[in-house]
C-alpha positions as CSV (number, residue, x, y, z in Angstrom):
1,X,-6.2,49.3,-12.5
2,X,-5.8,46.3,-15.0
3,X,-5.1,47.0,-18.6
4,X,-8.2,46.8,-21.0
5,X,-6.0,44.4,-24.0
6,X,-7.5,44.9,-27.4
7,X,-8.9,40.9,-28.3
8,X,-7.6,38.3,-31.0
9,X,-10.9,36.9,-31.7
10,X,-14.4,38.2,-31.2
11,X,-18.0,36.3,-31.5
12,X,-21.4,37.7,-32.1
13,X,-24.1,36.1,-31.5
14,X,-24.3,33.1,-33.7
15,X,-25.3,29.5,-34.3
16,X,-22.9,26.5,-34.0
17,X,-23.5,23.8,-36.3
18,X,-22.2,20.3,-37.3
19,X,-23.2,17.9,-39.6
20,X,-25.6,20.0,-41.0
21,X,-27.5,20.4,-37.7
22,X,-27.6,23.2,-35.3
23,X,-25.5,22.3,-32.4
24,X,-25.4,25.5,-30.1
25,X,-26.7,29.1,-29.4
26,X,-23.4,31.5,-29.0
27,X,-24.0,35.0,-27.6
28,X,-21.6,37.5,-27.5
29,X,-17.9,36.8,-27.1
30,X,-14.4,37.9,-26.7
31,X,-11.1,36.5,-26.3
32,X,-7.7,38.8,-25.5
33,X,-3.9,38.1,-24.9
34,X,-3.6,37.1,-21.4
35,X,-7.3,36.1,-21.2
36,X,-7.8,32.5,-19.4
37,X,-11.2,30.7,-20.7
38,X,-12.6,27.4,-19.5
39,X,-15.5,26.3,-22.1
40,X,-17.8,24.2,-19.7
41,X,-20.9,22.1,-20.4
42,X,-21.9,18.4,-20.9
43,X,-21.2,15.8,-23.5
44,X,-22.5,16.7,-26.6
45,X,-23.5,20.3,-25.8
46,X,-20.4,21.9,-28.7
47,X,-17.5,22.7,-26.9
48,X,-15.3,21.0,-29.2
49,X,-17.1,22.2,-31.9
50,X,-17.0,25.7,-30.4
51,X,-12.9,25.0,-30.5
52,X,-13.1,24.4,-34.4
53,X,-14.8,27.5,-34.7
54,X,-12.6,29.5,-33.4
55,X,-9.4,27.7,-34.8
56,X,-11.2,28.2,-38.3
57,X,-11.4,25.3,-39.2
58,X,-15.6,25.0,-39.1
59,X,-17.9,28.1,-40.4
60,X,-20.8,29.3,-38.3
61,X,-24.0,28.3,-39.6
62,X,-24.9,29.9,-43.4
63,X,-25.0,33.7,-43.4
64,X,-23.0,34.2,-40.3
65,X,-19.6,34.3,-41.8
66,X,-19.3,37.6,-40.4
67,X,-19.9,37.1,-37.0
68,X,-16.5,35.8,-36.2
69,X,-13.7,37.9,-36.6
70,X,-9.9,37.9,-36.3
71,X,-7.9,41.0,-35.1
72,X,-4.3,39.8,-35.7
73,X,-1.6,41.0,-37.9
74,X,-2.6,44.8,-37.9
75,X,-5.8,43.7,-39.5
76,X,-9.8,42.8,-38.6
77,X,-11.5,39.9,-41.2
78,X,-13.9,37.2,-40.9
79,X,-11.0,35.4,-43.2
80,X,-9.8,32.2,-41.0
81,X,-7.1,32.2,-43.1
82,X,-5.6,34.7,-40.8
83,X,-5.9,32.6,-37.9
84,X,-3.7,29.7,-39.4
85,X,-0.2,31.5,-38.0
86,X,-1.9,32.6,-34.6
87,X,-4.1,29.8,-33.4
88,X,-3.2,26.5,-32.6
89,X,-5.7,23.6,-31.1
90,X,-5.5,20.3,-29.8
91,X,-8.1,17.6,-30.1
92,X,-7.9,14.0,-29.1
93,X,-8.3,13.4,-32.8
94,X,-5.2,14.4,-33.6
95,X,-3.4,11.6,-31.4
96,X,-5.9,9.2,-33.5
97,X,-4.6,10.6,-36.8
98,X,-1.2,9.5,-35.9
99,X,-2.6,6.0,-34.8
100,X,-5.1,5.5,-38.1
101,X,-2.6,6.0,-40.5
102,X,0.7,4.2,-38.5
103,X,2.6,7.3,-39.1
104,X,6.4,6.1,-38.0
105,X,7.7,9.5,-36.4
106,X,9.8,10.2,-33.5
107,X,8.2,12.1,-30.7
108,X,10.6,15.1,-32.0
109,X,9.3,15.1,-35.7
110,X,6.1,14.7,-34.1
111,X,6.6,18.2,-32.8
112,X,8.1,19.9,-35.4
113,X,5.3,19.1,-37.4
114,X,3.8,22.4,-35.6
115,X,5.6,24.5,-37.2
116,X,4.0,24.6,-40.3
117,X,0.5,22.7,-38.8
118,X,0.8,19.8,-41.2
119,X,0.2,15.9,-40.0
120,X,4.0,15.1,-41.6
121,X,7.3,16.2,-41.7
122,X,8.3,17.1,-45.1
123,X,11.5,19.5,-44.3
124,X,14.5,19.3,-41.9
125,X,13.5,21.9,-39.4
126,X,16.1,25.2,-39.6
127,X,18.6,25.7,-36.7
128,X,16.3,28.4,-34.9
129,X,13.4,25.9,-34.9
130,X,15.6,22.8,-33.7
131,X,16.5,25.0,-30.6
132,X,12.5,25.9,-29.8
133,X,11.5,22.7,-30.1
134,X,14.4,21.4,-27.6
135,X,13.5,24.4,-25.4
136,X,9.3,23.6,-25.7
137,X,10.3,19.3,-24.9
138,X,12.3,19.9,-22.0
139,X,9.9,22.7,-20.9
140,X,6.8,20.0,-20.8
141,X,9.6,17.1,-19.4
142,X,9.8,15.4,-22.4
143,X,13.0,15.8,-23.4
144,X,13.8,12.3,-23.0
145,X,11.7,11.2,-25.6
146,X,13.3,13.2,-28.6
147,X,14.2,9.6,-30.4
148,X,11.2,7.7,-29.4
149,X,8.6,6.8,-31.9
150,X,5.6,8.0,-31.4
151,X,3.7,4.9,-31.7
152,X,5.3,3.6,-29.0
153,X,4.9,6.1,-26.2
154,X,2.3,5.8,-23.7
155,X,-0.9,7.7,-23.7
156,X,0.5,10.8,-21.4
157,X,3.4,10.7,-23.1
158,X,1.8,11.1,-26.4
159,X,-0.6,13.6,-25.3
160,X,2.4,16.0,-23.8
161,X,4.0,15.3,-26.8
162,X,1.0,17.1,-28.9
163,X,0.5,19.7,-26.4
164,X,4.2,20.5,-27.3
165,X,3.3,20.3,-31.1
166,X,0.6,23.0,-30.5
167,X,3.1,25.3,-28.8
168,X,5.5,25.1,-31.7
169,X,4.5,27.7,-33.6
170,X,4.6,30.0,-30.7
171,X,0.4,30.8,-31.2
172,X,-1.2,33.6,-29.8
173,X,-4.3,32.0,-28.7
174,X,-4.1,28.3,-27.4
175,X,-7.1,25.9,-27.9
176,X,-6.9,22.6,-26.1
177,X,-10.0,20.2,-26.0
178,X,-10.0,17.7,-23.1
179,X,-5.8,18.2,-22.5
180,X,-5.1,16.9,-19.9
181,X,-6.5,13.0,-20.2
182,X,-4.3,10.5,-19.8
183,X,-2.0,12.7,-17.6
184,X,-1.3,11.5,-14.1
185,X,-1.0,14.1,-11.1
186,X,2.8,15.1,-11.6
187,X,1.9,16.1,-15.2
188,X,-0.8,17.1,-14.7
189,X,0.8,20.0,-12.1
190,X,3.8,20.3,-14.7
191,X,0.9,20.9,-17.8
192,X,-0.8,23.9,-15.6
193,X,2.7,25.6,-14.4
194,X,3.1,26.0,-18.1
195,X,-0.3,27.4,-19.1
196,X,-0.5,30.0,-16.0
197,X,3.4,31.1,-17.6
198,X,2.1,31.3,-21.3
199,X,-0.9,33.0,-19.7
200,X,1.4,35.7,-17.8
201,X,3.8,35.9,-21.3
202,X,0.1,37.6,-22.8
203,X,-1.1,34.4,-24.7
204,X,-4.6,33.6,-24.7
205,X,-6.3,30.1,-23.4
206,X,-9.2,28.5,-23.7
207,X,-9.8,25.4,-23.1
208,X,-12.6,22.5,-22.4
209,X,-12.1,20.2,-19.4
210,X,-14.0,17.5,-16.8
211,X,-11.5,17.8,-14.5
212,X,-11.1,21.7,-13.8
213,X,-8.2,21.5,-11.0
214,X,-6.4,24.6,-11.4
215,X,-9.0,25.7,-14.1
216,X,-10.9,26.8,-10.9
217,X,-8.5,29.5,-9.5
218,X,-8.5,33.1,-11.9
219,X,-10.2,31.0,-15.3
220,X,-13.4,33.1,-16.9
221,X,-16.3,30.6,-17.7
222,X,-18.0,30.1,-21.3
223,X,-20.9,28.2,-20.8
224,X,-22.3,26.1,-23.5
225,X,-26.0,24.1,-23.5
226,X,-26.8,21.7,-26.4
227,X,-30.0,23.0,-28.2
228,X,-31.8,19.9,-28.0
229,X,-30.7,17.5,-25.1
230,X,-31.8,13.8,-25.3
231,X,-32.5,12.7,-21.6
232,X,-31.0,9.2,-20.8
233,X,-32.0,6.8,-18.4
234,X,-30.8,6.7,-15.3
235,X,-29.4,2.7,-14.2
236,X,-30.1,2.1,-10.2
237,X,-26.5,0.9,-8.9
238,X,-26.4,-2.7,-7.8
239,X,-24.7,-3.7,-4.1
240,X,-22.0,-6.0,-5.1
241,X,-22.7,-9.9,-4.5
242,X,-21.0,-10.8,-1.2
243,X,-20.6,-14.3,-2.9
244,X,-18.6,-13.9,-5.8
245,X,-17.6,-17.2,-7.8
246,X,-13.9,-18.2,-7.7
247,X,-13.6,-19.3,-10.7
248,X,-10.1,-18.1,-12.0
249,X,-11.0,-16.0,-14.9
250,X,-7.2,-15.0,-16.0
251,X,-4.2,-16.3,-14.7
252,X,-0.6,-14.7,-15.5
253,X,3.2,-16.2,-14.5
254,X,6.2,-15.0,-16.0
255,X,8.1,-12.1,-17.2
256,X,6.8,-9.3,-19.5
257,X,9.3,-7.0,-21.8
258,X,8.2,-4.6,-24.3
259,X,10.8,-3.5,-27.0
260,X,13.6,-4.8,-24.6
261,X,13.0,-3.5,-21.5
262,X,11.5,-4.9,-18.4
263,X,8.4,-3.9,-17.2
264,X,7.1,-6.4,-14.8
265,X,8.9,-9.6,-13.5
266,X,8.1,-12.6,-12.2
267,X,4.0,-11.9,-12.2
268,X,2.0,-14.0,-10.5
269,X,-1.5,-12.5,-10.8
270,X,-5.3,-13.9,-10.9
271,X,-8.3,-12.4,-11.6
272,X,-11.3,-14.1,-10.0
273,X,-14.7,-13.7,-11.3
274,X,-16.4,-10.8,-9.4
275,X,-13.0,-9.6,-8.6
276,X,-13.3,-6.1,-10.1
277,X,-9.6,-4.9,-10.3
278,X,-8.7,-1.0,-10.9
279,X,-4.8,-0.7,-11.9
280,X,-2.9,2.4,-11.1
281,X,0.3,3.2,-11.5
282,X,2.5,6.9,-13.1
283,X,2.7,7.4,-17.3
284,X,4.9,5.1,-18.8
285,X,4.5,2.4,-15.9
286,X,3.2,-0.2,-18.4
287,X,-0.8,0.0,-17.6
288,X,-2.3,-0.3,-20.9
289,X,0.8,-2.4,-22.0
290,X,-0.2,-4.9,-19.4
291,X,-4.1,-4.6,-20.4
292,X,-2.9,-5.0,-24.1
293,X,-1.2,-8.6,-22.4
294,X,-4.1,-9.3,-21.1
295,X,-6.2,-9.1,-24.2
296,X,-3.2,-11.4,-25.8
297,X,-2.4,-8.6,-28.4
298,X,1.2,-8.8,-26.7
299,X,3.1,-11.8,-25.0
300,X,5.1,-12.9,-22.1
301,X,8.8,-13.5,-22.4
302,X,10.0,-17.3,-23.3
303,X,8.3,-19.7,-20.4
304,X,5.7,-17.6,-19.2
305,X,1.6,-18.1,-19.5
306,X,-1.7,-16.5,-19.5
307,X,-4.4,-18.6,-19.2
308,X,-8.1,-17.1,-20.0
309,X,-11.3,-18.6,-18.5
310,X,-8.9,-22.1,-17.7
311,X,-8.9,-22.8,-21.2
312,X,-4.7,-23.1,-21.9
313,X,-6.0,-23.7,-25.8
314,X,-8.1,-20.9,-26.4
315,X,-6.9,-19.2,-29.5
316,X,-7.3,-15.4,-30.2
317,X,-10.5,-15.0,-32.0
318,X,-12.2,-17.0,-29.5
319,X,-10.9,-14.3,-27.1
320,X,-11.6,-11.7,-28.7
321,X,-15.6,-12.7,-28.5
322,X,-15.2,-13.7,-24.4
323,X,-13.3,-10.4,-23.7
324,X,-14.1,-7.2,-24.0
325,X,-11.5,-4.7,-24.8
326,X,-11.5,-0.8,-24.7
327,X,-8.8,1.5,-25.5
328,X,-8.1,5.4,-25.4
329,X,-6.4,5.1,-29.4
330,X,-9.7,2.9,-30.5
331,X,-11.2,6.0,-31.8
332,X,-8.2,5.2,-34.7
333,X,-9.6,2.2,-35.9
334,X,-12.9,2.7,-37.4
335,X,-13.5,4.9,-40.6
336,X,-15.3,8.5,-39.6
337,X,-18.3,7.7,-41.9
338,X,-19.1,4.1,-40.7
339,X,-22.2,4.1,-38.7
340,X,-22.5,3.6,-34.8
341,X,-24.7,0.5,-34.9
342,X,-22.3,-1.4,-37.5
343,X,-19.4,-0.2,-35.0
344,X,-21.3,-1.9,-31.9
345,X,-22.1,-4.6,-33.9
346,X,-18.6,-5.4,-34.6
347,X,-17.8,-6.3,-31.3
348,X,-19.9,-9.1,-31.3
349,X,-17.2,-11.0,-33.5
350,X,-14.3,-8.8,-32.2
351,X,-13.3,-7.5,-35.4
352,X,-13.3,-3.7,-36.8
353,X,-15.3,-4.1,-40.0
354,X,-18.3,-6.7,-40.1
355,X,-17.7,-9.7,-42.8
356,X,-21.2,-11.8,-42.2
357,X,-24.8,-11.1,-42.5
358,X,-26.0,-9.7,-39.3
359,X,-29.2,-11.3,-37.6
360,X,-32.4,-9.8,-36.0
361,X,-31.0,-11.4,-32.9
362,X,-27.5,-9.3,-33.0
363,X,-29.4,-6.0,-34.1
364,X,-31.7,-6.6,-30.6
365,X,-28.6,-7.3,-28.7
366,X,-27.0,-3.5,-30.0
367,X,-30.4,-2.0,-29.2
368,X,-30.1,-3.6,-25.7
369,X,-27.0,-2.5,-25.1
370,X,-27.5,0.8,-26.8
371,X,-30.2,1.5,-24.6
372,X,-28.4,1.2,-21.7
373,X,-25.7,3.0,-22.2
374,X,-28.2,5.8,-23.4
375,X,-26.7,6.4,-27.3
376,X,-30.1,4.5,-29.2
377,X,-30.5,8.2,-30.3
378,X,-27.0,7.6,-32.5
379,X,-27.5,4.7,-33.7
380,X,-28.5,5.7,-37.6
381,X,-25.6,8.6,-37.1
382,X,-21.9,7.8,-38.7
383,X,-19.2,8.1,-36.3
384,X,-17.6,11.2,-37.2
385,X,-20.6,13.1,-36.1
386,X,-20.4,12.4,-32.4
387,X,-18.4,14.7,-29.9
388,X,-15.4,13.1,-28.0
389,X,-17.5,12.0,-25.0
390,X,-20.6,10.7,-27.0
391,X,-18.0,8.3,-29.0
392,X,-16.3,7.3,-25.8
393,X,-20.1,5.7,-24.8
394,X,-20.5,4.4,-27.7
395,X,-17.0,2.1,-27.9
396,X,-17.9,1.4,-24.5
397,X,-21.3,-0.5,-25.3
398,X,-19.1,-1.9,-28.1
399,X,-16.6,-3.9,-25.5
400,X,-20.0,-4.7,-23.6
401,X,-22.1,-5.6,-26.0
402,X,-21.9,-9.6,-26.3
403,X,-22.0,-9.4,-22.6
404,X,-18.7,-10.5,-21.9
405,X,-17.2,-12.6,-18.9
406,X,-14.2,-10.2,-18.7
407,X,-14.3,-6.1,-19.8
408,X,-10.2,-4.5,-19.9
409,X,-10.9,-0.9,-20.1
410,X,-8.7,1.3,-20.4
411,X,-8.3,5.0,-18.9
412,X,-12.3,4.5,-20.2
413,X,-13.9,7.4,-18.1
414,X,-11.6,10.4,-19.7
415,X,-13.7,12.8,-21.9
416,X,-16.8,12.2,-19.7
417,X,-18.3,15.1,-17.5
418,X,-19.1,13.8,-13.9
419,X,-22.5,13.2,-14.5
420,X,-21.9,11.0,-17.4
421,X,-19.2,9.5,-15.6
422,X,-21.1,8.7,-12.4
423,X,-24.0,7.7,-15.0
424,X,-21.6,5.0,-16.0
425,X,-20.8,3.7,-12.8
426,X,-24.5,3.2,-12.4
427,X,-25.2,1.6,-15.8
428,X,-22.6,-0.7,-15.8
429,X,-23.2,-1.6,-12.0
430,X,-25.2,-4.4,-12.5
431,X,-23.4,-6.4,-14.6
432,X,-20.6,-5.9,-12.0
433,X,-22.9,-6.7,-9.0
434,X,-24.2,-10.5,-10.7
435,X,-20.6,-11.6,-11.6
436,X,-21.7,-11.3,-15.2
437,X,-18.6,-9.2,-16.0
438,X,-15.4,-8.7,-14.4
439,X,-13.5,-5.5,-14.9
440,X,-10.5,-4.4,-14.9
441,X,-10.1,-0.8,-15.4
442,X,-6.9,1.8,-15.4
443,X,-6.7,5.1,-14.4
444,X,-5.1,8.2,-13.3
445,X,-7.7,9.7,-11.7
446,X,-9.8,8.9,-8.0
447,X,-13.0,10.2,-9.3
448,X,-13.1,7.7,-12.2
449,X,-12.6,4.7,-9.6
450,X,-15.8,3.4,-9.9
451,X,-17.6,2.6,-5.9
452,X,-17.6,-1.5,-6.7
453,X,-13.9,-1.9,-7.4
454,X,-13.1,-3.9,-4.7
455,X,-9.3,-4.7,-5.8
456,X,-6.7,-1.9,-6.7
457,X,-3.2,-2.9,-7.6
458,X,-0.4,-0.5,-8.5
459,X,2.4,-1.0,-11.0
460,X,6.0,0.1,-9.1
461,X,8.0,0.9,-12.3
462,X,11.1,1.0,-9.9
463,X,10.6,-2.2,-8.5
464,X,8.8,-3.7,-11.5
465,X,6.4,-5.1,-9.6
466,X,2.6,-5.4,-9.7
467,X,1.0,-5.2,-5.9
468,X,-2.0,-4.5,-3.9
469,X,-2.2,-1.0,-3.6
């Protein structure tokens, strides 16, 4: 007969709310040591706001103060300032933090920033806490990185390296939003040996995911609906055209280092138009480091080229208006309170903030687009208000906006539930399909390999190489 543990953190029923506006219904609800949760529902229906909640770092809607309580420490209170040394969380937003404000830490102060829960370092951790944090890197294989800056990790890297942060303080309950994006397989397997140990040790999980995996086998279900649900439109997929143009859209030859090291040598790689291109390839390999090369924001070595649209002249504002570029970190670089149509608008001009009068023309160009990729409703709405996988859309109808002859996105399907994922292979299918736009696109996961990528290519960091996969 299993033992009946006494929970952490109980919920009556209560009413989730952000921004001022209700968000979700939550009915009765408790979480105890050992107790494995998976928080599932679509974009937008609250589960990351449902993870602030219980962190205590949101309130429940006015009057309901009391519907949340905290059992640690000897003690029950609706206080969340109890939860501060028992609770930890990890957001996406976090890793943006870092990014926004170019904090230069190692991946090692990075973590030790968990003990106390604060976004710097501001003392030299004592001896017992240099010997956790060893033991919690080398645990989640990131030992290696102790000395690395932050800045410059990849995105798995950087995400292990917070998932480490959150364990720092040895919590009792473990809240992780979306965790496991940006992770490839091995890490993936690595990241779940750990939580089904911390689970067995008597700590408490719950997370939110897309990508269940081993959240399937011995997890409890929370299930979240938004209150109000806008429905989006649903794009009929295009066939690809069978005759794609060969115009050469990008052409690279040379070598490419970053900070010293080699990544890829002697490349010799063209992207034709209609010659949508998916690049694979482990954490670390270099994939949104050669996207980043691609977009010209970094540079072969001495002798080599990349040529865009056979234009050996082009300078980089031109590009940034001919390409379009997304990123996992471009949550970072637009303020919380600017709003969604001004963000969209920007990458008409390829810039962050907007410096010139904007014309009836470019406003009906972000409706278009807007209405596409079904976020018109968010238009008036500032950024900060919109859940991981509702922002993800919207940056993506930014890189799309000025209809671009070339879209580099990268890892862009994390954050999205499968419907809204396989709603964005259909939305963004006809541009594919008429040549319009080529893609390139890197990922880590089968499932966000969109059905008209016709060209995958795999980055061998051994052989540092790029082939056909």
């Amino acid at each position: 007969m299993s033992e009946v543990r006494s929970p952490w953190i109980t919920l009556r029923p209560l009413t989730l709310v952000q921004g001022g506006h209700p968000v979700a219904e939550i009915g009765e609800w408790s979480i105890a040591p050992g107790d494995r949760w998976w928080v599932r529902g679509p974009n937008g229906a609250g589960k990351s706001t449902l993870l602030s909640l219980l962190a205590g770092d949101l309130w429940p809607a006015p009057g309901q103060h009391q519907r949340r309580i905290y059992h640690f420490a000897n003690e029950s209170t609706w206080s969340p300032m109890v939860a501060k040394d028992h609770v930890a969380r990890l957001d996406p937003m976090r890793q943006n933090r870092y990014l926004h404000q170019d904090w230069d830490l190692t991946a090692a102060e990075v973590v030790a920033t968990g003990f106390l829960d604060t976004d710097l370092l501001h003392s030299r951790p004592r001896p017992e806490e240099m010997a956790r944090l060893s033991e919690i890197m080398e645990r989640l294989g990131i030992g290696k990185l102790w000395s690395r800056p932050f800045l410059e990790l990849s995105q798995g890297e950087r995400r292990r390296t917070l998932i480490a942060r959150a364990l720092a303080k040895d919590p009792d309950v473990l809240l992780l939003d979306e965790f496991a994006e940006g992770l490839d397989e091995m890490a993936r397997g690595q990241l779940w040996e750990t939580l089904e140990l911390l689970a067995t040790e008597g700590k408490a999980l719950v997370l939110t995911t897309h990508r269940p995996g081993a959240a399937t086998e011995g997890w409890k279900t929370f299930d979240l609906a938004p209150i109000s649900h806008v429905a989006e439109p649903v794009v009929p997929q295009a066939l690809l055209a069978d005759d794609a143009l060969p115009e050469t859209l990008i052409a690279v030859r040379g070598d490419f280092f970053l900070e010293g090291q080699c990544l890829l040598r002697a490349l010799d790689w063209r992207l034709l138009r209609g010659q949508h291109t998916v690049v694979l390839g482990p954490n670390g390999s270099g994939k949104s480091s050669f996207l980043r090369l691609l977009w010209g924001e970094l540079h072969l070595a001495v002798g080599g080229t990349v040529v865009h649209l056979e234009d050996p002249d082009m300078i980089v504002p031109d590009l940034r208006k001919r390409v379009g570029y997304f990123q996992p970190d471009m949550h970072a670089w637009f303020r919380p309170n600017q709003e969604v149509e001004d963000i969209i608008l920007s990458g008409l001009h390829g810039t962050i903030d907007l410096f010139n009068p904007v014309t009836e023309g470019e406003r009906r160009q972000v409706r278009a687009v807007a209405e596409r990729f079904g976020v018109s409703h968010f238009l008036g709405r500032r950024f900060c208000t919109l859940s991981y996988g509702q922002a993800r859309r919207v940056l993506l109808a930014r890189a799309l906006v000025s209809c671009p002859p070339i879209a580099l996105l990268d890892e862009p399907f994390d954050g999205l539930d499968a419907h809204a994922r396989e709603q964005l292979f259909a939305q963004l299918a006809p541009l594919a399909a008429h040549g319009q736009t080529t893609f390139v696109i890197s990922c880590h996961h089968s499932e966000d390999q969109p059905p008209w990528i016709a060209q995958p290519v795999v980055i061998d960091p051994q052989a540092r190489s790029l082939k056909r996969a």
